[in-house]
C-alpha positions, 0 to 999 in steps of 0.5 A, spaced: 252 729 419 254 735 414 248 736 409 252 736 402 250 737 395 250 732 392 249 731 383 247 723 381 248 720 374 243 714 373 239 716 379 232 714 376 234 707 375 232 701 378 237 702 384 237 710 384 229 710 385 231 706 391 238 711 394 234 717 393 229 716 399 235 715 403 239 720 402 233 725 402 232 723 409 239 724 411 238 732 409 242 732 402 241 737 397 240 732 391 241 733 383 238 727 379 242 728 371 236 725 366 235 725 359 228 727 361 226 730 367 219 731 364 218 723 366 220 723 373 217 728 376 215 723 382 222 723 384 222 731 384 217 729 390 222 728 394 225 733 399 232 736 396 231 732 391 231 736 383 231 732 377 235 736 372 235 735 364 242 735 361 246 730 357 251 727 360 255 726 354 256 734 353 262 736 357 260 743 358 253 740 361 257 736 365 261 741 369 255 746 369 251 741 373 257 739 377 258 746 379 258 746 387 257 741 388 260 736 394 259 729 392 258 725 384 255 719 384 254 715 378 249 709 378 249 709 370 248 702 368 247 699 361 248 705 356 246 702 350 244 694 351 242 694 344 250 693 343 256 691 348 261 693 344 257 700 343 257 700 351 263 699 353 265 704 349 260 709 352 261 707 359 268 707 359 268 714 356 262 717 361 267 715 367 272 718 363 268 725 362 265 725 369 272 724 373 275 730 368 268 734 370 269 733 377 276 735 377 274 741 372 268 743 378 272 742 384 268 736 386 272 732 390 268 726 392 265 721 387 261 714 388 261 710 383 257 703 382 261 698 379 259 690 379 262 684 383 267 680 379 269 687 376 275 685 370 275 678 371 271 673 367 270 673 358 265 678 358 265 685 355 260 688 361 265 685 367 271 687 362 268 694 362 266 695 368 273 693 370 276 699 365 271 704 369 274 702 375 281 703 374 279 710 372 276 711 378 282 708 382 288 712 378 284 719 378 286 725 383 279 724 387 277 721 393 273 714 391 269 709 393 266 703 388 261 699 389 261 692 387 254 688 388 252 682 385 245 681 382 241 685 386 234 684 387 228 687 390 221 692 388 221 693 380 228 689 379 229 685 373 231 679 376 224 676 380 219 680 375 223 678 368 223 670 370 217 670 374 213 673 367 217 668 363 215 662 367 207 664 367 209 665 359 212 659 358 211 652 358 218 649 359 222 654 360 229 653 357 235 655 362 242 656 360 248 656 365 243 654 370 249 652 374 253 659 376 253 660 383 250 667 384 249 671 391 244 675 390 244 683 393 238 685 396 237 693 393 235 696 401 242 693 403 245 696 397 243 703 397 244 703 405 252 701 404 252 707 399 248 712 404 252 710 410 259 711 405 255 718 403 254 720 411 261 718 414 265 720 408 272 719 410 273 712 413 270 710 406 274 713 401 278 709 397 275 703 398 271 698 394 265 693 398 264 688 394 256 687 395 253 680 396 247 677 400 248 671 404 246 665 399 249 663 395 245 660 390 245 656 383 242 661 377 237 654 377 236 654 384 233 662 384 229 660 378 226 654 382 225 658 388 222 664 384 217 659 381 215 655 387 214 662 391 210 663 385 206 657 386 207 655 378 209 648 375 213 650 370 218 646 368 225 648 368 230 645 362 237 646 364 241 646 357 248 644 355 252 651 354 253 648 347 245 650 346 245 655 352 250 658 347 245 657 341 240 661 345 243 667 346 245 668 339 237 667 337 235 671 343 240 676 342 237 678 335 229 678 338 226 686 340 230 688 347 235 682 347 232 679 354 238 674 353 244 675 350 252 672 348 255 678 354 249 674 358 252 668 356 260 670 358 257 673 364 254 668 367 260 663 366 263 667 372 260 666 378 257 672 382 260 671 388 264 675 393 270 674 398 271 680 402 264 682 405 264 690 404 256 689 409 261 687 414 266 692 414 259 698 414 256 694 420 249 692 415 247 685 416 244 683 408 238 680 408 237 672 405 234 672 398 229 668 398 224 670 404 223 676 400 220 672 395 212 673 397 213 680 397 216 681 391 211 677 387 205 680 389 207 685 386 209 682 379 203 678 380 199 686 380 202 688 374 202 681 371 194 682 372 195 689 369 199 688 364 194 682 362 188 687 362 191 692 358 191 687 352 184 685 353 182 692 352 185 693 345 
């Protein structure tokens, strides 16, 4: 395997904390864009691995970060959640400026992170992810997208966020508790993108789609978390006329934990057709035998979270 030089957008997100690992121990050279170095310096820990302040907004510091670099990978998920319109705009615009900066650079490679459903559906997150795909797909580099669905695992916002809300809530309200989801574990996802970044040629031009091997309702995954966590909160499935309701309210509270694009979203189902595990020889890992494991660690923080208020 050729060691390349590698520059990632997004790398010190949820899943980009769990990619570099990989890709450090697969010999890469390894540039991480953040807005703020200074807050991850224990990525920089990592061998190869350099955390480069730069916005990534700036052409100019785009292609300078670019320079020499053989392979771009974008992670960069939801820019700006305080509005979708805002972010469709702005992710639309960073694949656009990327793709012009690769090719500008001479960076012939790019990955980019994408979602499952990508284009379909009535929300503006899936119809955005769809138009950055075909940027991707109509540009002059060599590309490979993608296409997870929810994907969960240590630090996600899926098992941590309801896990604190059934904790916090004595009935908790759940909309589109139907929707079929497949949910993705994060170690198989990052070990599809770190097998495509060693064996670069068979996986250009290609698009994984990523689920994992139960097909779950929205309901079904909030009932397994709750029981896993030994809780008894009850669950209220709503109407999609009172689910619609709840979105609008909680798309006005302090960090919209729940919005109208949720709502859309959730009304196409996150399950896949083409099994991009298969075709990359990784067998995913079931989501609900994780579950223990991933609650110990929210039950820790939850307990932390809990003693920091007490002592204000």
């Amino acid at each position: 395997m050729k060691a390349r030089q590698l520059v990632v957008l997004g790398g010190t997100g949820f899943v980009g904390s769990h990619l570099l690992p990989r890709l450090s121990a697969q010999g890469h050279r390894i540039t991480v864009l953040s807005r703020n170095r200074e807050q991850h310096r224990a990525l920089a820990v990592l061998p190869g691995v350099s955390i480069r302040s730069a916005d990534i907004y700036d052409d100019a510091a785009l292609r300078s970060a670019l320079a020499g670099a053989d392979v771009a990978i974008n992670l960069v998920g939801i820019l700006n959640p305080h509005g979708m319109n805002t972010f469709r705009r702005t992710h639309v615009d960073l694949t656009r400026r990327l793709i012009a900066a690769c090719v500008d650079s001479g960076v012939p490679r790019l990955h980019q992170m994408s979602s499952l459903k990508a284009g379909q559906g009535l929300s503006d997150y899936l119809k955005t992810r769809g138009e950055a795909e075909a940027l991707v797909k109509a540009s002059s580099l060599h590309w490979t997208i993608y296409q997870p669905s929810v994907i969960f695992g240590e630090g996600d916002g899926l098992v941590s966020r309801f896990a604190a809300l059934l904790r916090q809530a004595p009935v908790l309200p759940l909309a589109r508790a139907q929707s079929r989801l497949a949910p993705t574990w994060v170690g198989d996802v990052t070990e599809a993108i770190a097998r495509c970044v060693r064996d670069d040629h068979p996986a250009r031009g290609h698009s994984y789609e990523l689920y994992g091997p139960e097909v779950l309702t929205l309901g079904g995954i909030v009932r397994a978390i709750r029981d896993a966590a030994g809780l008894h909160t009850p669950i209220l499935p709503l109407p999609d006329s009172l689910g619609r309701l709840q979105a609008q309210v909680a798309g006005m509270l302090p960090g919209k934990p729940f919005s109208m694009d949720n709502f859309r979203s959730l009304r196409t189902d996150s399950v896949g057709k083409t099994d991009g595990y298969a075709a990359l020889g990784i067998v995913p890992q079931p989501f609900t035998p994780w579950l223990p494991l991933l609650l110990q660690g929210a039950a820790r923080q939850h307990r932390l979270d809990d003693m920091r208020k007490r002592q204000r």
